[in-house]
C-alpha positions in Angstrom: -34.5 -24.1 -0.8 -33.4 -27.3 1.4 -30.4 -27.8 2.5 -29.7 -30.2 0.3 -30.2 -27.9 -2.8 -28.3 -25.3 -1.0 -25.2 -27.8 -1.1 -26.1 -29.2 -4.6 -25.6 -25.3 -5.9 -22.4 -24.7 -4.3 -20.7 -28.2 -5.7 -19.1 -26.6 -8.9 -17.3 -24.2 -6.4 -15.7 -26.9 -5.0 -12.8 -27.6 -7.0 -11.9 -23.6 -6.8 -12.0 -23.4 -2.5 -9.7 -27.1 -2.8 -7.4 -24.8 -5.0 -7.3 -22.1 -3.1 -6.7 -23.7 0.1 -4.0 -25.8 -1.6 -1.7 -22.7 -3.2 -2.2 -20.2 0.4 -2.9 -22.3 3.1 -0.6 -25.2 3.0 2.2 -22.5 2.4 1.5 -20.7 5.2 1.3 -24.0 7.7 5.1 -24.7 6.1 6.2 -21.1 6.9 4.6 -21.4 10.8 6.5 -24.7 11.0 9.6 -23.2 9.4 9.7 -20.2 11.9 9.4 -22.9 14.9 13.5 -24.2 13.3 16.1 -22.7 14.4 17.1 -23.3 10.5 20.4 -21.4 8.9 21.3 -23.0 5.5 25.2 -21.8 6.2 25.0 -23.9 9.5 22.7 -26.9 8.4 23.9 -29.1 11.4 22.6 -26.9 14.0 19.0 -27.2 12.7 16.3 -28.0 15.6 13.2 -27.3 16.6 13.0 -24.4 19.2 9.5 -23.5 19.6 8.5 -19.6 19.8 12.9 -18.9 20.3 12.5 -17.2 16.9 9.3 -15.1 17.6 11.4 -13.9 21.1 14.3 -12.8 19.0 12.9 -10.8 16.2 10.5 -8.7 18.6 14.1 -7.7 21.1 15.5 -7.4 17.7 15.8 -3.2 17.3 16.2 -3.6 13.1 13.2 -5.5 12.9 11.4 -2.9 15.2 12.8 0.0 12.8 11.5 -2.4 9.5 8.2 -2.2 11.5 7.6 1.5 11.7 9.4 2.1 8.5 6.5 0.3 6.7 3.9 2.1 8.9 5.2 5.3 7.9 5.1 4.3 4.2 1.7 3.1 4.5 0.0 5.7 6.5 2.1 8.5 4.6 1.3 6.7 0.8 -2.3 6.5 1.5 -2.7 9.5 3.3 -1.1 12.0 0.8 -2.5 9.9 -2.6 -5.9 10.0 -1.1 -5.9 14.0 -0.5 -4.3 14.3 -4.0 -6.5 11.8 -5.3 -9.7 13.9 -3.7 -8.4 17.2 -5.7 -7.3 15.9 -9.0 -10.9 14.0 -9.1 -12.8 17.0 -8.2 -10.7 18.9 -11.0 -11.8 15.4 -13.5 -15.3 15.8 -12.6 -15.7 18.9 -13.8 -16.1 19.6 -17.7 -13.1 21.9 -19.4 -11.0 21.5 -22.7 -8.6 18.9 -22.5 -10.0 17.0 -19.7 -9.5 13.5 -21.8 -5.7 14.4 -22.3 -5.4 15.2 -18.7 -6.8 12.3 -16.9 -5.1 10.1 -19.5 -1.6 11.7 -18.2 -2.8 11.5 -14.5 -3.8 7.9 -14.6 -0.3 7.0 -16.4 2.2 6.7 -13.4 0.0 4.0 -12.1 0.3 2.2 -15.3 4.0 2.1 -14.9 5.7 -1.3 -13.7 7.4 0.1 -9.9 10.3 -1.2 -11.5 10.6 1.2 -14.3 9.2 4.2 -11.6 11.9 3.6 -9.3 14.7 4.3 -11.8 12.9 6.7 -13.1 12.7 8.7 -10.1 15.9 7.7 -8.6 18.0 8.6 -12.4 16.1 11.2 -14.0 14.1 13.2 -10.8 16.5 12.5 -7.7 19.5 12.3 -8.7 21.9 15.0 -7.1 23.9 16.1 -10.1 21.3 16.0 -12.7 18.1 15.2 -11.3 15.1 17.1 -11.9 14.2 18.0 -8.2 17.8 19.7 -7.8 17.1 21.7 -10.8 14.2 23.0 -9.5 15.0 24.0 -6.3 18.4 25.6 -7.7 16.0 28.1 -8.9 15.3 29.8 -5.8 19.0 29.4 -4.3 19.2 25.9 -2.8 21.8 23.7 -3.1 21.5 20.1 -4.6 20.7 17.9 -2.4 21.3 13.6 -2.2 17.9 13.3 -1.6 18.0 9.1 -1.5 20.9 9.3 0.9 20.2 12.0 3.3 16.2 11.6 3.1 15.6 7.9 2.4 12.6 7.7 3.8 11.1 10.8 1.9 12.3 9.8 -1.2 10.6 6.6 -1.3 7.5 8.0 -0.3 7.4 10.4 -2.9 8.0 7.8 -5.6 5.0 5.9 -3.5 2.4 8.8 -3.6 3.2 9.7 -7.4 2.5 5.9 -8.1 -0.8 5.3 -5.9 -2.5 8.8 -6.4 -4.1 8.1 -9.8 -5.6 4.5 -8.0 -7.3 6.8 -5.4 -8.4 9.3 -8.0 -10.0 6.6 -10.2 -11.7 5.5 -6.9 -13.1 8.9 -5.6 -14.0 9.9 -9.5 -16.2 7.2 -9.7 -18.1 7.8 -6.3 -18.4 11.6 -7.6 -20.4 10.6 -11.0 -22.5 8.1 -8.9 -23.7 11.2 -6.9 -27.1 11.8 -7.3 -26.6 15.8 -9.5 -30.2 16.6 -7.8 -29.0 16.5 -4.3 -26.5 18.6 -5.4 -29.2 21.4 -7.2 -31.1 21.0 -4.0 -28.3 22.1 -2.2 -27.6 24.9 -4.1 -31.5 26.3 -4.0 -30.9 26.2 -0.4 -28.1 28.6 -0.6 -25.3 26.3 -0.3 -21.7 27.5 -0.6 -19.3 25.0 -3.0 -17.1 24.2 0.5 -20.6 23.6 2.6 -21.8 21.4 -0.1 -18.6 19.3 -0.7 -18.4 18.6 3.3 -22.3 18.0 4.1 -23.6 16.5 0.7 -20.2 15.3 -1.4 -17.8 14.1 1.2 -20.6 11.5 2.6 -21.2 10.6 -0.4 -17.6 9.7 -0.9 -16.6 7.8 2.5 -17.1 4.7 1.0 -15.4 5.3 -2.0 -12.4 7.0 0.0 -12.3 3.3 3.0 -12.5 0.9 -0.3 -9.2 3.2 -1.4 -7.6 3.5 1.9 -7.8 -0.6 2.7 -6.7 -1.8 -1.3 -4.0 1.1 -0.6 -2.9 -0.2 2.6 -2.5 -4.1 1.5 -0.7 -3.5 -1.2 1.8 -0.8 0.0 2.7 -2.9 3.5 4.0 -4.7 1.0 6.3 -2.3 -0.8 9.8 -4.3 -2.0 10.9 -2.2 -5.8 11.0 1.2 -4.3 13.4 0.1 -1.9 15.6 -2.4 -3.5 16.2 0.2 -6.2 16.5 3.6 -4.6 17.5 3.0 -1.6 18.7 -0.9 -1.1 17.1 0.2 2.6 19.8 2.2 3.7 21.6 4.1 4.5 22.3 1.5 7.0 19.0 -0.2 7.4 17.4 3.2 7.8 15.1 2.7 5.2 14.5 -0.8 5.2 10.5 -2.2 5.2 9.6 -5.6 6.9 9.4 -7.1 3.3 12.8 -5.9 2.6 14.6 -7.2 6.1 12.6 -10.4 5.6 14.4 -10.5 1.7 17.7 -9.6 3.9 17.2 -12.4 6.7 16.5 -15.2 4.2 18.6 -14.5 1.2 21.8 -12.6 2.4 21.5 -13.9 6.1 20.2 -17.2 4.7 18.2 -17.6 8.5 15.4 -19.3 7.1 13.9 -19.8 10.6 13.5 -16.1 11.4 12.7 -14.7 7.8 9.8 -17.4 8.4 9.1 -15.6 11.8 9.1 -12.2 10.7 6.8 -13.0 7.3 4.4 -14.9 10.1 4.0 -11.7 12.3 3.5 -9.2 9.0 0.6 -12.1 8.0 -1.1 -11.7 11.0 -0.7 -8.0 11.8 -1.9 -7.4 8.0 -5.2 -10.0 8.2 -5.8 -8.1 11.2 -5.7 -4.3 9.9 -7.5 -5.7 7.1 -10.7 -7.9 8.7 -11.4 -4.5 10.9 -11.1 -2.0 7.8 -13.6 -4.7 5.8 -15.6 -4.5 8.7 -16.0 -0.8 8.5 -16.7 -0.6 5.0 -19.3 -3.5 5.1 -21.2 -1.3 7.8 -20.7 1.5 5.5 -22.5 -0.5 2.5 -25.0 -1.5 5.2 -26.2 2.0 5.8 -29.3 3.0 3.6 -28.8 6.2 1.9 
């Protein structure tokens, strides 16, 4: 095929790639030249260009620091704990017992909830420390209630996080387990193969790509976890549970520093095409790999 052909074919994708340009990049090329202003709508006289000023300021800034590893913590601690529950409750799926339609129905459902709806629900009917669900169960063994969004913050947001992302990782993993090939499995087994031996040589290879696709959607979309917080926690107490999506929503709508929220959503930008471009990596060279 010339090159000319080659060009010819791609034509009718040309009006899509103008689009998309139009509705992400020229947004972003605003927000870089916004954080480059020192630009506070309560103090619109004092705006001026002041180069990287804002970039020097949120970095010795200790909130924004705090923000950072907050949403690390949610990421790696969502992802981690929904992809080990996800792993289990798929291995349970994959195997045939009465019921199993009702239950994976009912396992899938939390992430069919809007996070709006699964933050009150968890903060009104399962945290709450009069009436809350938790508290009742605990009380059964002899401990006392406990204001679970107030003294752990942090915890309780996660938990709401894992019980919303564990049925995506489930769905994931449950469809790399029914694409296994059931005669390497046999094979395994006529060579004497215990369940745990085959599930860690045969299964969990099997799986890796499966579990990095999970791990990478995972990760995008939790960095960017705003309901949860607003809701539950409002990112307190203090800012002690405050995200970098949150403090940005802070800086630019409560501190109305338009400069600085611009800043601050340019770093995240970065930092997230960069965890991102090395996990694709990763999974492409997975793909690559000829079973």
């Amino acid at each position: 095929m010339s090159s000319a052909e080659g060009w010819r074919r791609r034509l009718p994708l040309l009006p899509a790639l103008i689009f998309t340009l139009i509705v992400t990049q020229i947004p972003f090329l605003f927000t870089l030249w916004y954080s480059l202003q020192n630009w506070n709508l309560l103090r619109p006289q004092g705006n001026k260009f002041v180069g990287l000023s804002n970039y020097v300021d949120i970095f010795s800034d200790s909130t924004f620091r705090g923000a950072a590893l907050n949403s690390v913590i949610f990421t790696v601690g969502c992802v981690l704990f929904a992809m080990l529950l996800g792993i289990v409750f798929a291995l349970l799926l994959d195997r045939s017992f009465p019921g199993r339609g009702i239950v994976r129905t009912l396992l899938i459902t939390p992430f069919l909830i809007m996070p709006v709806a699964s933050s009150l629900l968890w903060s009104i009917s399962i945290l709450n420390p009069s009436y809350g669900l938790l508290n009742w169960l605990i009380g059964l063994v002899g401990i006392p209630p406990v204001d679970w969004t107030s003294q752990h913050p942090i915890v309780s947001i996660l938990m709401a996080l894992v019980w919303q992302w564990t049925p995506f990782m489930m769905l994931l993993v449950l469809s790399g387990l029914q694409a296994q090939s059931k005669d390497v499995l046999e094979a395994a087994q006529v060579d004497g193969a215990g369940w745990w031996r085959t599930f860690v040589s045969v299964t969990l290879p099997q799986l890796r790509r499966y579990i990095e696709l999970g791990v990478l959607l995972g990760a995008i979309y939790v960095v960017n976890t705003f309901d949860q917080i607003y809701l539950m926690t409002a990112g307190g107490p203090g800012t002690a549970s405050a995200n970098l999506p949150f403090y940005i929503y802070q800086r630019a709508f409560l501190g109305f520093d338009v400069g600085q929220a611009a800043a601050m959503g340019v770093v995240v930008v970065i930092a997230t095409m960069v965890v991102a471009t090395l996990a694709l990596r990763l999974i492409f060279r997975s793909f690559d790999v000829k079973d």
